[in-house]
Backbone as numpy.savetxt, mean C-alpha at the origin, in Angstrom:
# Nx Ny Nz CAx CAy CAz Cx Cy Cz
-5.87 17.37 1.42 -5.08 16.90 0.31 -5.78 17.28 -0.98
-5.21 17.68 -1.98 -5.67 17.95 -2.96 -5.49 17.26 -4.29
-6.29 16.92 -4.62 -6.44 15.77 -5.78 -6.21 16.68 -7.18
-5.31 15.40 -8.01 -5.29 16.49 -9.95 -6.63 15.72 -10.42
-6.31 15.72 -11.68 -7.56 15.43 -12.26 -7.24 13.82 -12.60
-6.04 13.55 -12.56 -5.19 12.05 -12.79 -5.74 11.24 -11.62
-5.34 11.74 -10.15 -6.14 11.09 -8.88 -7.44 11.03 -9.02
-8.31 12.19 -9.20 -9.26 11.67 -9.42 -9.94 10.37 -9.90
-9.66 10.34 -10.98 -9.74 9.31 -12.16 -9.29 7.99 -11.64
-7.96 8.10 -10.78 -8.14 6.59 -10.32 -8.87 6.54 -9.36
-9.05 7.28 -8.19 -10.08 7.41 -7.42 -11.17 6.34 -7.70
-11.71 6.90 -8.76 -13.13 6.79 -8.94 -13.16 5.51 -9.65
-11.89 4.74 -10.45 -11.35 3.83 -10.91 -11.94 2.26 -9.64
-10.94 2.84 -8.86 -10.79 1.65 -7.64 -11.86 1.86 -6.72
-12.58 2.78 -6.93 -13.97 3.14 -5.70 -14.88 2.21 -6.88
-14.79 2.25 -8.01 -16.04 1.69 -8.79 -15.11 -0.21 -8.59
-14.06 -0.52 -8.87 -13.34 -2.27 -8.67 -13.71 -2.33 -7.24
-13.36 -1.33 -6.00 -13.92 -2.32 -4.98 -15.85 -2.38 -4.42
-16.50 -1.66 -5.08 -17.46 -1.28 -5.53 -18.26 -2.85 -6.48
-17.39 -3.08 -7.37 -17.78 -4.72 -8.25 -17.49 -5.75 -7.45
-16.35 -5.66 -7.17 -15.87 -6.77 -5.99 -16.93 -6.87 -5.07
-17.61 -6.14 -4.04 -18.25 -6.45 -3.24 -19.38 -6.55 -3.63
-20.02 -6.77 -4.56 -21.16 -6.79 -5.17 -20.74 -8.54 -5.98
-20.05 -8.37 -6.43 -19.11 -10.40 -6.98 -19.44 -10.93 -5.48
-18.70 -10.68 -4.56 -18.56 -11.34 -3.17 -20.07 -11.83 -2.57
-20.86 -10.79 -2.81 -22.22 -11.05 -2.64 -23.20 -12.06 -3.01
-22.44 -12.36 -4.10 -22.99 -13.38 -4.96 -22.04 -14.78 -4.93
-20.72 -14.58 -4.62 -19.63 -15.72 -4.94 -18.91 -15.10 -3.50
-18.83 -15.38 -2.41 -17.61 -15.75 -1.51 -16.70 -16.34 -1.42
-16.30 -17.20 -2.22 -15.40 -17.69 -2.33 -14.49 -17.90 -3.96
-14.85 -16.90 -4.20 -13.77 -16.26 -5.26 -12.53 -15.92 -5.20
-11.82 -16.51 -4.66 -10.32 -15.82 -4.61 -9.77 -14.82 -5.19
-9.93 -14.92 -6.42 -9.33 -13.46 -7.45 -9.92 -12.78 -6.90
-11.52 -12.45 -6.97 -12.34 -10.99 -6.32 -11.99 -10.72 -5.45
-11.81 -11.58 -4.55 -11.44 -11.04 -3.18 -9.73 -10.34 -3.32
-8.63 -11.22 -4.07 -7.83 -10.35 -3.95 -7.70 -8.89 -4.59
-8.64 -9.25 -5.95 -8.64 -7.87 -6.84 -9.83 -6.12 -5.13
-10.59 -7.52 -4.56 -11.25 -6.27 -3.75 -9.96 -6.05 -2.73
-9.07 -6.36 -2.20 -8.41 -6.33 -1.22 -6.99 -5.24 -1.98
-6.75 -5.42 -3.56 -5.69 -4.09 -3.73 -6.41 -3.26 -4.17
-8.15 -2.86 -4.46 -8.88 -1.92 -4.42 -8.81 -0.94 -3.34
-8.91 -1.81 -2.02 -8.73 -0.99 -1.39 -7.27 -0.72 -0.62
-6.71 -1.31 -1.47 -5.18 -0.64 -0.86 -4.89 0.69 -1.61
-5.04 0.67 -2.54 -4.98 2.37 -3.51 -6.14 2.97 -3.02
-7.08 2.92 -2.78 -7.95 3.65 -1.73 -7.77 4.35 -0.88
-6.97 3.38 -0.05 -6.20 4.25 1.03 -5.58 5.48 0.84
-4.85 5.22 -0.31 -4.07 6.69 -0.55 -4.80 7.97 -0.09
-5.85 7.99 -0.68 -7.09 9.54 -0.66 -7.35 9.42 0.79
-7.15 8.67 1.77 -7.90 8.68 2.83 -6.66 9.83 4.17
-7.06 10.07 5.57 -5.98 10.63 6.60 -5.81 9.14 7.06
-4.35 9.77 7.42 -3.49 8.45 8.23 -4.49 7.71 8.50
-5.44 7.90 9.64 -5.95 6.92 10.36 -7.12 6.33 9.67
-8.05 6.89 8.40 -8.93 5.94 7.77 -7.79 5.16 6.53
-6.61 5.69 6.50 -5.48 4.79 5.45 -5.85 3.51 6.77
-5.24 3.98 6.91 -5.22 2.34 8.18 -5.74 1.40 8.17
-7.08 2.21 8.60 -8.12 1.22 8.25 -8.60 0.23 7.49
-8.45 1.05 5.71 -8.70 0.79 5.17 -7.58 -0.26 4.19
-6.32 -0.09 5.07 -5.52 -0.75 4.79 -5.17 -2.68 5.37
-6.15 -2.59 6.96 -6.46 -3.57 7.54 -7.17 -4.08 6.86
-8.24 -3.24 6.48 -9.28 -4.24 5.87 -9.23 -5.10 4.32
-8.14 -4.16 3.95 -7.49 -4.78 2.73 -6.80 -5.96 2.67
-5.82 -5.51 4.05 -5.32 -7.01 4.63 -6.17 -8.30 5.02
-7.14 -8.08 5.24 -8.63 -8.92 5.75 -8.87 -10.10 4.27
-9.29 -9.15 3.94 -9.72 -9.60 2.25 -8.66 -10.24 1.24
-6.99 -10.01 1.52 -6.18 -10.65 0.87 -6.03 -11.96 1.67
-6.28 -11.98 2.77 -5.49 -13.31 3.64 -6.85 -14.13 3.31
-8.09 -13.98 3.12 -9.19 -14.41 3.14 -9.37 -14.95 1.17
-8.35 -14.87 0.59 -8.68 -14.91 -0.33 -7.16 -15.81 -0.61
-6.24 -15.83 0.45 -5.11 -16.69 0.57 -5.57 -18.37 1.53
-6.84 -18.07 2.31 -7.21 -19.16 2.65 -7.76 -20.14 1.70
-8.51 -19.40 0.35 -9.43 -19.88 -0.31 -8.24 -20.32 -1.71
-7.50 -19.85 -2.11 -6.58 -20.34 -2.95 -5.47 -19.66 -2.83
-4.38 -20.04 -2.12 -3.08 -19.15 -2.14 -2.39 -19.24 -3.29
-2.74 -17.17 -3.91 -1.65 -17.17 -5.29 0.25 -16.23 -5.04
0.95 -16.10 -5.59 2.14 -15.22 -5.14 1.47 -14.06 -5.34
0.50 -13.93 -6.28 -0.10 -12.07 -6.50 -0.43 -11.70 -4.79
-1.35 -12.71 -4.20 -2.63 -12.47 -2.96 -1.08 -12.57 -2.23
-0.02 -12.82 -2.08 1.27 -12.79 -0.95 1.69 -11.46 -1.38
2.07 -11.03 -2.42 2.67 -10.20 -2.82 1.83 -8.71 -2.25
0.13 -9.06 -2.52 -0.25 -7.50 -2.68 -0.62 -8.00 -0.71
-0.68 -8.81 0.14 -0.38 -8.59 1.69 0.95 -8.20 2.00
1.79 -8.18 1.08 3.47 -7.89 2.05 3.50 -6.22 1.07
2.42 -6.00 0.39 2.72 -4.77 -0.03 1.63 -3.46 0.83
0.52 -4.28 1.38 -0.47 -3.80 2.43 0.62 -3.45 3.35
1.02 -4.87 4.28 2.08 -5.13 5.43 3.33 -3.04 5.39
3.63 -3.47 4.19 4.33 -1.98 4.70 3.85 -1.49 4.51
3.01 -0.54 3.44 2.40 0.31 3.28 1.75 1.06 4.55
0.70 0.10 5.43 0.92 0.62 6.97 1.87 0.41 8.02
3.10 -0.23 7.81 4.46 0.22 8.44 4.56 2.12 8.15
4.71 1.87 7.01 5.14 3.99 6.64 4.36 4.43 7.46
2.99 4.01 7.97 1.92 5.11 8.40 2.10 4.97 9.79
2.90 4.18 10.21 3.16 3.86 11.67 4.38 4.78 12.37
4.67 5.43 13.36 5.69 6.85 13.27 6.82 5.76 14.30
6.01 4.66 14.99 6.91 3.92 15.85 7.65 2.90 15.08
8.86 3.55 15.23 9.60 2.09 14.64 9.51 0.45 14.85
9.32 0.30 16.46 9.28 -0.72 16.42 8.26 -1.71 16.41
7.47 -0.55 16.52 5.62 -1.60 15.77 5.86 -1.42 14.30
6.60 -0.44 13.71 6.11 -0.19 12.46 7.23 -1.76 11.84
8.24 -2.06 12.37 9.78 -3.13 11.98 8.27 -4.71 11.93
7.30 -4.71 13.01 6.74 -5.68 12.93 6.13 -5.84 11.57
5.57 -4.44 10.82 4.88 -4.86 9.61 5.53 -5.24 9.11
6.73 -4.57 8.80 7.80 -4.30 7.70 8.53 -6.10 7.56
8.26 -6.85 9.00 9.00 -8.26 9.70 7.77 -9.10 8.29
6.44 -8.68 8.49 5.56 -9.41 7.93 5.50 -9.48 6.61
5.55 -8.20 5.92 5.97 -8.39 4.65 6.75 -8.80 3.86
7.84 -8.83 4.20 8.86 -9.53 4.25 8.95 -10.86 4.56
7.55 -11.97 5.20 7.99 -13.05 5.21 6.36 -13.08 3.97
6.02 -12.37 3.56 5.13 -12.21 2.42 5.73 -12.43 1.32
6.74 -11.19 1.09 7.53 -11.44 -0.17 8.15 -12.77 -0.91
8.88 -12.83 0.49 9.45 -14.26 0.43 8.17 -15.41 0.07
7.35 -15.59 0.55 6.80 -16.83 0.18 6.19 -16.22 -1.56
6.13 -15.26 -1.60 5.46 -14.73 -3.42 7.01 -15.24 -3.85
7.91 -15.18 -3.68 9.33 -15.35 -4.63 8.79 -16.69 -4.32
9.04 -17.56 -3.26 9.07 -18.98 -3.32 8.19 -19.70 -4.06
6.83 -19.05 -4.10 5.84 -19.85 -5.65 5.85 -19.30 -6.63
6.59 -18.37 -7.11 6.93 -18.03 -8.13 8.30 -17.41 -8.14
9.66 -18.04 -8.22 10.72 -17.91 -8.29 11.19 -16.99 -9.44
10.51 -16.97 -10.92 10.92 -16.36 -11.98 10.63 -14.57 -12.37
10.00 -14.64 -11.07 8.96 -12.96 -11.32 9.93 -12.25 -10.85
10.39 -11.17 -11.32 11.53 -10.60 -10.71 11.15 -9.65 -9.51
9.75 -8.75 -10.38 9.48 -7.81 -8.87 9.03 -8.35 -7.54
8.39 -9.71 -7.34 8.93 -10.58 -5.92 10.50 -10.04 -5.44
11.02 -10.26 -6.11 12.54 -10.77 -5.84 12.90 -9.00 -5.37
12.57 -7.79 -6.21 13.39 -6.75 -5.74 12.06 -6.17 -4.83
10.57 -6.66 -4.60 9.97 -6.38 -3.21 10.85 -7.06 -2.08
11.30 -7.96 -2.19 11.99 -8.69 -0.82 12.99 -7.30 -0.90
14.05 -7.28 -1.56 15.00 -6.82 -1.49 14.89 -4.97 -0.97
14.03 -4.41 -1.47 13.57 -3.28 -0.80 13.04 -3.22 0.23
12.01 -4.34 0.56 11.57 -4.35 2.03 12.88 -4.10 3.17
13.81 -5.08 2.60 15.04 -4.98 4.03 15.85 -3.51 4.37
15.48 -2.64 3.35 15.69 -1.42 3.11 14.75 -0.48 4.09
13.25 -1.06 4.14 12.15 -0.15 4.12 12.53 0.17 5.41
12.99 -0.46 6.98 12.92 0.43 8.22 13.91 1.43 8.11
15.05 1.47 7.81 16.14 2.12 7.13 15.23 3.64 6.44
14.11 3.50 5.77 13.77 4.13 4.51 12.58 4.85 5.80
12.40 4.39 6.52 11.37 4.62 7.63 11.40 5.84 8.46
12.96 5.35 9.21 13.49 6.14 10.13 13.50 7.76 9.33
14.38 7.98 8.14 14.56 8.74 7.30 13.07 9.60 7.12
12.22 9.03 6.95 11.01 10.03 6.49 10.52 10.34 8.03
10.54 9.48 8.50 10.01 10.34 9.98 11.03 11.07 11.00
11.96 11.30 10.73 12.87 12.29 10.93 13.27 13.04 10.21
13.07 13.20 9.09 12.91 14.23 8.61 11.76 14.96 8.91
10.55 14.16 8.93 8.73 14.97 9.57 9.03 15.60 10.66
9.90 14.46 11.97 9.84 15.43 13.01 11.20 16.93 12.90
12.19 16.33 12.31 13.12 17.71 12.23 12.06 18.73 11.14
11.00 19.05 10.46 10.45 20.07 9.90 9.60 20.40 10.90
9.18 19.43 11.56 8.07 20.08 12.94 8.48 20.81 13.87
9.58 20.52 13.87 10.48 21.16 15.35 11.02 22.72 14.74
11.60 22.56 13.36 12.00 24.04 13.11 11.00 25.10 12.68
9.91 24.53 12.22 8.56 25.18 12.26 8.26 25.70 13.23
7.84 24.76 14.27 7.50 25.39 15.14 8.34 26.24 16.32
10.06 26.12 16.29 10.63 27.17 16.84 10.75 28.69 16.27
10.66 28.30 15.14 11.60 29.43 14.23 9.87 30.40 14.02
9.01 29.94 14.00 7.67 31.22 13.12 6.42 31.62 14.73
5.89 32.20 14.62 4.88 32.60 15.23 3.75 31.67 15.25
3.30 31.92 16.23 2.22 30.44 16.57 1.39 30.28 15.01
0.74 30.91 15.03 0.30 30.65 13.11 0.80 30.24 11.91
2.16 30.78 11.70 2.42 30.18 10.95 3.61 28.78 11.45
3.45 28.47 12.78 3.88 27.13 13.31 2.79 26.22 12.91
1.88 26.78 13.06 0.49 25.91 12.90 0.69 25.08 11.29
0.95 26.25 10.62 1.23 26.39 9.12 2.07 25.42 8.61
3.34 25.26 9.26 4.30 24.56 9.27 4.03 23.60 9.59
3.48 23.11 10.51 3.26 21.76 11.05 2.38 21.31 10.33
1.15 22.04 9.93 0.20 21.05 8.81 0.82 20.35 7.40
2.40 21.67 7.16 2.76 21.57 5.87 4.19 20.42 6.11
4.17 20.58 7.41 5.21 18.90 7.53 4.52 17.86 7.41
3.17 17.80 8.19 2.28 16.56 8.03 2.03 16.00 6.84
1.43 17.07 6.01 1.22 16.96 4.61 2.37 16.32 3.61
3.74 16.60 3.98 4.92 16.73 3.35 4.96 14.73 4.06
5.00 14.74 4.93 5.29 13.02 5.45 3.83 12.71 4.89
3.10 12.55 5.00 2.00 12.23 4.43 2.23 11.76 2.79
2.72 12.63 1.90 3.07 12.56 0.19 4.26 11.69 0.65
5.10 11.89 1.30 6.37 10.65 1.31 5.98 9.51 1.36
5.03 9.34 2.53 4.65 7.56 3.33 4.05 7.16 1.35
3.06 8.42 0.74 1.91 7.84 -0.04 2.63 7.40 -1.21
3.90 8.51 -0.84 5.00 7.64 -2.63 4.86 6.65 -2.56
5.54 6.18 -1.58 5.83 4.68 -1.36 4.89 3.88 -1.71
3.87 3.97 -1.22 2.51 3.44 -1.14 2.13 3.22 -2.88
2.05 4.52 -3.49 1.71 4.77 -4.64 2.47 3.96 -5.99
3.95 3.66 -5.51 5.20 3.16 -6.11 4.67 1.70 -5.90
3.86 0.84 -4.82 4.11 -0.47 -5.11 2.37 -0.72 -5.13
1.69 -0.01 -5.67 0.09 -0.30 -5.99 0.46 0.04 -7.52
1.27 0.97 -7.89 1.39 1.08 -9.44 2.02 -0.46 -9.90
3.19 -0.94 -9.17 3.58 -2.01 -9.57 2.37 -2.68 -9.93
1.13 -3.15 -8.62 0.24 -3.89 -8.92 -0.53 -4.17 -9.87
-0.88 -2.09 -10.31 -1.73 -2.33 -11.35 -0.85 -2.94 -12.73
0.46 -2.76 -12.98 1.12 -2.72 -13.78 0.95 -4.19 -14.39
1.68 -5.11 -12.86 1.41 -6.63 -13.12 0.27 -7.38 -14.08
-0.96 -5.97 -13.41 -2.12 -6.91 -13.36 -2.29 -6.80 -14.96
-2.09 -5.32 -15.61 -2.56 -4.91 -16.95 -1.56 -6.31 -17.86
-0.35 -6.39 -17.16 0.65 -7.04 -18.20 -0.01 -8.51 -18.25
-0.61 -9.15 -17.35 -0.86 -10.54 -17.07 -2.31 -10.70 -18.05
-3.38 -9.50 -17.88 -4.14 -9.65 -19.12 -3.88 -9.61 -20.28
-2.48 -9.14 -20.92 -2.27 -8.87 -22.21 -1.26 -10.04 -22.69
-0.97 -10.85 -21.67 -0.27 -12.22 -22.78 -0.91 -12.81 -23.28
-0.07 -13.03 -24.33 -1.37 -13.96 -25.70 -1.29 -15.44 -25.11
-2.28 -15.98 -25.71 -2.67 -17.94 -24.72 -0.98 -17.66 -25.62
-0.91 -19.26 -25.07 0.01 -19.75 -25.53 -0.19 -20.86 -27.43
0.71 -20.86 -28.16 0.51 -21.57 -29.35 -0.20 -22.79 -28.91
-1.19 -23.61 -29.84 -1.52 -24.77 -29.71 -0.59 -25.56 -30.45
């Protein structure tokens, strides 16, 4: 995968936040914010990683949000687990393990709308989630219909070719997605530092 100079930069962004976080944790375990701010560190992390260290690193993200939902449950720490929850649904090619994440996030969303009823992007994460197996099927049939005509239609090499460049091609699809609701996150997060206190 090839990084611009924009990836980079967050790269090195969220490698240095989950980088503080675990160095906070070290000192404070039971920080809730750190732990959730370390737990969507490493959900944009994931992005740069192959399927299977995304995964990983996407469990372990999940680890650190629920662990930080034991210690004070906020709608952010629900919100950024039902946004983990699919994020490795996409990376999953089986529908019906992948319908289980997609089942979980979705009862994520829902409880982020239920403690905070007024936030709207709760409200259109639920509403896209019921979309997402729907949105599922679609990218991985499309991966496998480019694999299949690749590899009938060209010579073993450039089948090879083809098939890396379908992988690659589902790979940037699953990471839109991915990329589309970690931007939300950061978005939330920048907007929630910039309200002024309130008047005395």
């Amino acid at each position: 995968m090839e990084f611009s100079q924009d990836d980079f930069d967050r790269l090195l962004r969220f490698e240095h936040a989950r980088k503080s976080a675990e160095a906070t944790y070290a000192k404070d375990p039971l920080d809730a914010d750190n732990l959730t701010k370390w737990g969507e560190a490493l959900l944009e992390l994931s992005q740069f990683q192959t399927v299977a260290e995304a995964k990983k690193m996407i469990n372990e993200a999940i680890s650190k949000l629920e662990e930080a939902m034991v210690l004070y449950p906020t709608a952010n720490a629900m919100w950024s687990i039902g946004n983990a929850n699919t994020s490795y649904a996409f990376l999953t090619p089986d529908l019906s393990e992948a319908k289980n994440y997609f089942d979980k996030a979705a009862d994520y969303f829902q409880q982020a709308v239920d403690e905070d009823s007024t936030n709207e992007l709760y409200h259109k994460s639920l509403e896209v989630c019921a979309k997402a197996p729907e949105l599922h099927m679609e990218i991985h049939k499309h991966s496998s219909s480019q694999q299949t005509m690749g590899g009938e239609s060209s010579p073993s090499s450039n089948a090879k070719g083809s098939k890396k460049k379908a992988n690659s091609d589902l790979k940037y699809d699953i990471f839109g997605w991915i990329i589309l609701a970690v931007g939300i996150v950061a978005w939330m997060g920048i907007a929630k530092s910039h309200v002024p206190p309130p008047p005395i």
